[in-house]
N, C-alpha and C positions, 0 to 999 in steps of 0.2 A: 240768552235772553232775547224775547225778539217784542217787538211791538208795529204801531199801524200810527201814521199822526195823521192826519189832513193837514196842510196850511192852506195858500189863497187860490191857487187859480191854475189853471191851465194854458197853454200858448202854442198857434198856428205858426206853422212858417210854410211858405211854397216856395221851389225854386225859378219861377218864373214860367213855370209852361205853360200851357192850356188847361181851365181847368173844365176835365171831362163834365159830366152830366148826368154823373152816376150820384147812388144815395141807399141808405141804408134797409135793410128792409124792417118791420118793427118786431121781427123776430132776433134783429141779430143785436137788438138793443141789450137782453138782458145778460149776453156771455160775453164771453172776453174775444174782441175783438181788435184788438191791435192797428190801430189805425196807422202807426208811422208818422215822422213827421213829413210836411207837406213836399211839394217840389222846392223845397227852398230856393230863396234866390239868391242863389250863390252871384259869385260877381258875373258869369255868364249864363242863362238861361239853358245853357246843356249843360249845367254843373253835376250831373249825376256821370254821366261817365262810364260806370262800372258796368259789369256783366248785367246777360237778360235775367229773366227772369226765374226766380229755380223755386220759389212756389216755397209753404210753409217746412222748415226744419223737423226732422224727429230727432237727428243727433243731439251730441250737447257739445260745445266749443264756443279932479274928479267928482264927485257927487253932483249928479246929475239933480236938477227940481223936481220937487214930490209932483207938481203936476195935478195934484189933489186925491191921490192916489190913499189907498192904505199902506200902511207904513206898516205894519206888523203881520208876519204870516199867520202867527197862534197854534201853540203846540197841545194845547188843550190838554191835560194829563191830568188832570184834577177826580176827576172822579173815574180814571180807570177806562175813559172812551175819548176816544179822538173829538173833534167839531162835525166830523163827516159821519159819525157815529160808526167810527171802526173799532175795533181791541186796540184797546192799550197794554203792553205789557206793564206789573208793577213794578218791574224789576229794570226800569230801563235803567237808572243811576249807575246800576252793575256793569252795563256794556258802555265798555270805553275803547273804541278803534282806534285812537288817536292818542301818541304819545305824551307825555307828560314834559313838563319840564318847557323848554324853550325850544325845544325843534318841533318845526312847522310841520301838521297836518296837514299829506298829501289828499290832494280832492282832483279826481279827476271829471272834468265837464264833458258828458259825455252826450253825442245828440250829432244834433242837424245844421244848417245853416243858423239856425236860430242860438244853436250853442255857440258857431263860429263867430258870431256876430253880429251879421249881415245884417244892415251897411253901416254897425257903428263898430268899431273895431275895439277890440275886447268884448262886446256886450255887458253883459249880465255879470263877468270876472269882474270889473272894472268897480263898480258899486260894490260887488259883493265882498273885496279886497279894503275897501272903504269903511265899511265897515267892521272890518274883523281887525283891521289894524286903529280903531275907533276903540274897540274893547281891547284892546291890548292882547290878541289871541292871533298868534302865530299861523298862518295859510297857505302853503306853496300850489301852484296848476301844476298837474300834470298831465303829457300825454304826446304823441306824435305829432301835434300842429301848433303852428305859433304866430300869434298875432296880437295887438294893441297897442296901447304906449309905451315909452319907454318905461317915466315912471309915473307912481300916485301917490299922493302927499308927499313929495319927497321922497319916498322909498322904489325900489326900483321893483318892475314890476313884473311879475310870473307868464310871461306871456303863453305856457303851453296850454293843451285843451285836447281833447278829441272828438273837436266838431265837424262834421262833414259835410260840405254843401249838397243838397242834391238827394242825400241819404234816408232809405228807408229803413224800416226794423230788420230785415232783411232782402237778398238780392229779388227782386221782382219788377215784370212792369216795367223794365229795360235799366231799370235803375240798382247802382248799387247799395249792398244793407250795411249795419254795423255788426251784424250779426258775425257773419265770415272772419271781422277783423279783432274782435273784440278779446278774444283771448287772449292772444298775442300781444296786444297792447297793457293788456291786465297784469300780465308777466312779467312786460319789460318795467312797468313803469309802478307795481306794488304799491295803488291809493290807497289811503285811508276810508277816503270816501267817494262816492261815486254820484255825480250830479247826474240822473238822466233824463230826458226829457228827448223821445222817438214818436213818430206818428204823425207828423203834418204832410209829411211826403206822401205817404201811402194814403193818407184823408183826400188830398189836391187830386191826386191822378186815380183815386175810386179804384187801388189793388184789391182786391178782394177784401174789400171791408170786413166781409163778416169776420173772416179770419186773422184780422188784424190782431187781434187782444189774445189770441193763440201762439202768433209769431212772438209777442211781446212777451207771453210767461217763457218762452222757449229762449231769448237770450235775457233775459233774466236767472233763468235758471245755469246758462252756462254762465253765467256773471257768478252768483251766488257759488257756486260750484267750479270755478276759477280762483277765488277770492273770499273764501266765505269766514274771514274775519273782518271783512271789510263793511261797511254801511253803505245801504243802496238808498237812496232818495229817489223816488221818483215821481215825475210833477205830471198833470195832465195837462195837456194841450192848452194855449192859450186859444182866444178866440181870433177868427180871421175877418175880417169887415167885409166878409162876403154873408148872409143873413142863409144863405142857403146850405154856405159849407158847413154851419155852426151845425146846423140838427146834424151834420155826419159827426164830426165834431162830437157833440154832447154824446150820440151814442159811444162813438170809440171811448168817452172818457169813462162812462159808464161801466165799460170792459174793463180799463183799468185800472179800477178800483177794485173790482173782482179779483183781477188778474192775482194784483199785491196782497188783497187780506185771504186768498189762498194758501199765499207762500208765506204768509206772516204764522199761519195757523199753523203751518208744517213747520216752524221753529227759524225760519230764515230771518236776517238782520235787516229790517225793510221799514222805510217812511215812503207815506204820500204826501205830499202838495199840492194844494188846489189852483192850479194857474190861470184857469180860465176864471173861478169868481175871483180873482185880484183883480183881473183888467174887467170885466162886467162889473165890478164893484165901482168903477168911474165910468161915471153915463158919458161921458168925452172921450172914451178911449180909444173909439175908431179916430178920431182928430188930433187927440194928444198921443196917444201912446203908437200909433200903429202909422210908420214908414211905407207900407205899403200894403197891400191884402195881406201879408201873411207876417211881414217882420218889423219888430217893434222899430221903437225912435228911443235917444239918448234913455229918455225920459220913463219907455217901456221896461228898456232892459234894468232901469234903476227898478221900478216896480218890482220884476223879478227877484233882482238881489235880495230885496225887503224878503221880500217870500223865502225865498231859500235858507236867509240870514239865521232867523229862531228857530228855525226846525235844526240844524245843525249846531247853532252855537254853544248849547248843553253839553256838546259830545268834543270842543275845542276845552285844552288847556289853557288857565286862563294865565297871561307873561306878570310879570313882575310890577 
């Protein structure tokens, strides 16, 4: 069974570098362009790290204040089409990733500086754990990095993730991707579901934009094809309180909408989230929500969680 949902918004992150001067052409608006996420700002402004640049893949491998925010992503399934007006399958009820009973639904957060956190530690885990243990639906993180509180509401808390500061959709533009790493970690660590949210990186530093949303179906596809009992979510960019980065921005998200209701149509297990109109849904969100040009505050990554929260919480068993 596969289907297509929109929830709220998309979300920026850069990792502190320069941001180039580049922008998209209005050609490369209507394909999939994979923008990455931004330079994230990790905790040091050379948080990428990784190998140069190797150019698009053809292989395949607590409760923070609403702030005034929207509180509900919206799975919109009623009449057979998303909010963003994608496919819905009818059959979703039928696909169920996620074990039964009282063991916890691994979710791996998968992404940027923006996944890791940066600068509130847990981010987006944090709310979104709040929630799920709100509904009495069992949630563990997984993944090779670990960070946040110890615990929330009393419960002790998942600190894994696989957020990468720095991180683009793949290695490019001197920066390293998730691309490279991602199977491997798919492997070790067998989610249920898969939070991902890539592109602010390669949006901040102008990698070859056009081709952004291209790199994106490419570890998507080695995701889906790693895992392909697993649930992918994947969120569009939020926006960055830069007014210029946004139209790079809107295009890539543009891409990745494509990207997903391609892969939905060829039968793959796939959600979108709108992250960018979550935070453009509060006219305050450059001030409330946004720590810096690219990465949200307590208050942002609460936003987030909202968002993530109903699109997934259909597919959590619900506890006792």
């Amino acid at each position: 069974m596969v289907f297509l949902v929109a929830g709220c918004s998309g979300m920026v992150s850069d990792l502190g570098a320069d941001r180039p001067d580049s922008s998209l052409s209005p050609s490369d608006a209507g394909g999939p362009s994979d923008a990455g996420t931004s330079t994230d700002a990790g905790p040091s402004p050379s948080d990428a790290g990784g190998p140069s640049d190797a150019g698009t893949r053809t292989d395949a491998g607590p409760s923070p204040s609403d702030a005034g925010g929207p509180t509900d992503a919206g799975t919109s399934a009623d009449a057979g089409r998303s909010d963003a007006g994608l496919p819905v399958d009818a059959g979703r009820d039928t696909f169920m990733p996620c074990p039964t009973g009282t063991t916890a639904c691994r979710i791996m957060p998968l992404g940027d500086s923006i996944t890791d956190g940066v600068p509130v530690g847990g981010g987006y885990r944090v709310e979104l754990f709040h929630l799920s243990n709100a509904d009495k639906r069992a949630i563990t993180f997984v993944g090779s990095q670990t960070n946040g509180p110890a615990t929330v509401d009393g419960l002790q808390f998942p600190q894994h993730h696989e957020g990468h500061s720095g991180y683009t959709i793949d290695t490019i533009g001197g920066r390293s991707g998730i691309y490279p790493l991602v199977q491997q970690s798919l492997t070790t660590y067998t989610p249920h579901i898969v939070l991902l949210m890539i592109g602010t990186n390669d949006v901040s530093i102008g990698a070859d934009l056009a081709n952004a949303p291209k790199r994106l179906g490419l570890l998507l596809d080695r995701i889906t094809t790693t895992s392909p009992n697993a649930l992918v979510v994947v969120a569009k960019l939020i926006p960055s309180t830069d007014d210029s980065m946004n139209n790079n921005v809107r295009t890539y998200n543009t891409g990745v909408a494509q990207v997903v209701e391609q892969r939905v149509a060829a039968g793959k297990h796939l959600l979108l989230v709108d992250m960018y109109e979550t935070f453009t849904a509060n006219p305050s969100f450059k001030t409330q929500w946004m720590s810096d040009w690219l990465h949200p505050t307590t208050d942002g990554y609460a936003a987030m969680a909202r968002t993530w929260y109903p699109t997934i919480k259909p597919f959590l068993a619900p506890g006792p």
